[in-house]
Phi, psi and omega in degrees: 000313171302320171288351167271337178269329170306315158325263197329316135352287191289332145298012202243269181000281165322325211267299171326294152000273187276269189344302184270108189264352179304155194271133186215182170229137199227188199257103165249175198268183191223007189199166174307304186279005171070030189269337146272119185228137172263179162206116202271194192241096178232174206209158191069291158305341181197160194237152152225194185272337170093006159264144093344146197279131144263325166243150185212145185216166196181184166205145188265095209246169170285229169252005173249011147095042172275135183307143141264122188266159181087330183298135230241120210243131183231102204278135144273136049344153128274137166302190168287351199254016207045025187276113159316108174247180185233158160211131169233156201215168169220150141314118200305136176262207194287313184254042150270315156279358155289341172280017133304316174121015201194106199254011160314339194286004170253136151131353217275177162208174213189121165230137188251163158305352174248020160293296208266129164208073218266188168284160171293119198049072148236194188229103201272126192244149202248148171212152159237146173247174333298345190293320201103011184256132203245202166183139167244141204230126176310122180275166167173109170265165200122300205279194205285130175293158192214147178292087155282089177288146224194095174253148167232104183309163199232129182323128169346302194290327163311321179275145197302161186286152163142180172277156190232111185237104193270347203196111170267103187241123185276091172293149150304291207292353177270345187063015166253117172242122173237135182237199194227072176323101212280332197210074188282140132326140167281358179297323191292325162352280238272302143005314217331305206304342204241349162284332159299306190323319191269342176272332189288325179283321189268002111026267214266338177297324201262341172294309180270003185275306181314314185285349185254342167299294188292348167289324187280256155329172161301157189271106178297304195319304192294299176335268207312325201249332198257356149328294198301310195289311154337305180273351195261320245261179201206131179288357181291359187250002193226344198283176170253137177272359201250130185223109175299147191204130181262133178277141178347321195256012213270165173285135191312305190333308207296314198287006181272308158308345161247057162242303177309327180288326195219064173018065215245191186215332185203171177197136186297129175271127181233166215217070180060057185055052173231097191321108164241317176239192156226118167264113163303170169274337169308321184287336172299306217295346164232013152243352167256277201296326184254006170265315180060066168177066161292331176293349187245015169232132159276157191271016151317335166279333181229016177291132181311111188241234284292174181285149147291093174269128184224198202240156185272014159232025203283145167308153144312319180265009168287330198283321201284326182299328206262304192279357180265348160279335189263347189065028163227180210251340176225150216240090146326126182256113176254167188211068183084241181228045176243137183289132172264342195154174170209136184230134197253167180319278182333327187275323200287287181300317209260355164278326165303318232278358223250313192285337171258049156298178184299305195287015188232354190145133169329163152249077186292158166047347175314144179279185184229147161010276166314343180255018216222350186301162157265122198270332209256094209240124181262128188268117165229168163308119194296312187303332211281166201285144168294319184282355168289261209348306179316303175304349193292286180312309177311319168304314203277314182099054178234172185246005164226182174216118160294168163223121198248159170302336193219138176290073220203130174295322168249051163264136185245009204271072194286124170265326172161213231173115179272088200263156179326324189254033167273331186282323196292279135020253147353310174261007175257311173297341184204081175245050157248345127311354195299309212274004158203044152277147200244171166308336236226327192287334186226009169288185165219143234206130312313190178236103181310135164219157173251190182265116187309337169277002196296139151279164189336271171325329164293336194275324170312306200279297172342301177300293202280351171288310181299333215087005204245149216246348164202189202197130150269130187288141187249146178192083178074064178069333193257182169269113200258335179185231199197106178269106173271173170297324168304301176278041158267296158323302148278011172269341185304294187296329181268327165318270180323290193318297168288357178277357180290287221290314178309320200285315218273335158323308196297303184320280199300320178285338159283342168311146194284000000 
């Protein structure tokens, strides 16, 4: 299969060559020896689609056209602020691309559109070490993703006469491909009728084999790039670096006012500028708040310990793998033992939510909603005591409470809904009042819900449009369970893993 997509290219290619005389842009070398290649303006000789690339991807082979792995590949850019930013990558080696299931896949590197945000006319410059070798590549954000492969040529004088083809660039969304040929013969001219003829049947051939591939299966292209992208991309390009923090010793009382002032869900506990935990609202909510003696516990007393840490230069899907095994909602980032940043479930969805988009792949296969949900839902009364409600929770361990007129599995009456940091909320503005206050005085009315058929990805982008960190799942009217951020991460995550094993399955059943 691969030597019939290769055909097929490469006649599309030829056909492109000769038929297109329009101006483009292509990659050459700027010296004898190819240790610098640029990227010019050329006319006649190569076509392009008329976009500049915004996301890029490429491959590094040596001067004997061998993968080079490992290689450390580095983007520069400006922004709209005039801020110099960097991205850096490496070229997949052979067995990081056999776990794609494809081991051509060595030598490749990958910068996605949500990486790269260069300015409107700037220049994105590509470098690699140690050879040294570059390319500046014209921005536009907006456009088309366009392939850059980034080689380092083995000197002129070594190669046989003939076309010299330094460079293959792919619009996606155009479906056009062109390169930049250094040197055609004039026989093909004289040709033309039977190289259109030939490029237009292999065309029209590979336009319906993609389509009959992709009604059936995953989109490999969409998959395969945004995987790649997933195992490569480094949390130092996606963490926040400013990471709020309670000192060891601080008081519950205290660290409950800043969280509530600065709307937080958790905080790093630091110990003489030292990361040792993390405290949550789950950890206030039944050692502080139902103890009712937050001024005499510290959070060194109620912090989750030891912390769970990782490194900024850890994969995005190593960070996902980590919280969905460890059970937590944030990846603290260290550096010996000074905190560098942090990337949470929420920092985590909204880079998936970026690489799977529509223009990169169907939603082939996704689980849908109803299958990924919390079945176990907790249910209260609008009349019950808030401080019930509390105990309720801390037992069940869940951060929310629904709320019904009646406390009845066959009530179907959703009025809203109570999360810890309504409760929270509550007992620091009024706690000689706490113990009769009702369900019905804090809740919150109405209630967003979703559909139980939604799929994974559709459900991702919803939550994150809104803000909101969970849904009651909708099933015939009723409230069938409950979708956190946490389980969209991990369906996220058991999803990307088993689609390897299909592609690298796929990989082995197309072999001749």
């Amino acid at each position: 299969m691969n030597r019939i997509r290769n055909f097929i290219v490469s006649a599309i290619v030829l056909f492109t060559l000769i038929a297109a005389g329009t101006s483009a842009q292509r990659l050459t070398c700027q010296n004898d020896d190819c240790s610098e290649i640029v990227l010019e303006n050329c006319t006649g000789e190569c076509s392009a689609s008329g976009n500049p690339p915004t996301g890029l991807y490429g491959r590094i082979v040596d001067q004997r056209g061998h993968p080079v792995s490992g290689e450390m590949v580095t983007a520069k850019w400006t922004d709209s602020l005039g801020i110099i930013r960097a991205a850096r990558t490496k070229t997949l080696s052979r067995e990081e691309a056999m776990r794609f299931g494809n081991p051509m896949l060595e030598g490749y590197y990958l910068f996605t559109q949500s990486q790269i945000r260069a300015a409107p006319n700037s220049t994105i410059r590509l470098m690699t070490q140690p050879r040294l070798s570059s390319a500046d590549v014209p921005s536009s954000p907006g456009g088309s993703v366009e392939v850059v492969p980034l080689t380092v040529m083995r000197p002129e004088s070594e190669l046989s006469s003939g076309t010299i083809i330094n460079t293959i660039l792919i619009d996606i969304r155009q479906g056009t491909f062109f390169d930049n040929a250094r040197k055609i013969s004039w026989h093909f001219a004289r040709n033309l009728h039977f190289y259109f003829a030939a490029a237009l049947a292999a065309f029209l051939s590979f336009r319906l084999y993609r389509r009959r591939k992709d009604r059936a299966n995953l989109s490999n292209y969409g998959l395969l790039k945004s995987t790649v992208a997933l195992d490569t991309t480094r949390l130092y390009l996606i963490k926040s670096r400013y990471v709020k923090t309670a000192d060891a010793d601080a008081r519950a009382l205290q660290v409950m006012k800043q969280m509530l002032e600065e709307n937080l869900n958790s905080l790093v506990v630091m110990d003489k500028k030292k990361p040792v935990g993390m405290i949550t609202e789950s950890d206030l909510l039944p050692n502080a708040i139902l103890k009712n003696n937050p001024e005499k516990s510290s959070a060194r007393d109620i912090m989750s310990a030891p912390l769970v840490a990782g490194s900024d230069e850890w994969t995005v899907l190593k960070a996902m793998q980590t919280l969905q095994k460890k059970k937590v909602r944030k990846l603290p980032l260290a550096e010996g033992e000074k905190l560098a940043g942090i990337v949470t479930v929420t920092d985590l969805l909204k880079f998936i939510n970026e690489l799977f988009s529509k223009e990169q792949m169907e939603p082939v296969g996704q689980p849908y909603v109803g299958n990924i949900m919390d079945r176990d839902i907790l249910r209260v009364s609008r009349d019950e005591p808030v401080v019930e409600i509390a105990r309720k929770m801390a037992r069940a361990k869940k951060g929310y409470a629904l709320v019904y007129q009646q406390f009845s599995e066959s009530d179907s009456k959703l009025m809203g809904i109570i999360t810890i940091k309504d409760i929270m909320g509550e007992f620091y503005k009024s706690r000689e009042g706490f113990s009769k206050i009702k369900a019905v005085n804090i809740m919150n009315s109405p209630v967003e819900t979703i559909d139980q058929s939604t799929s994974l990805f559709v459900a991702n982008k919803i939550m994150l449009d809104k803000n909101y960190r969970r849904l009651p799942v909708i099933y015939k009217n009723k409230v069938a369970g409950i979708l956190t951020q946490y389980r969209v991460l991990e369906a996220v995550t058991n999803y990307i893993e088993d689609s390897i094993k299909l592609v690298g399955q796929k990989a082995e059943d197309e072999k001749p």
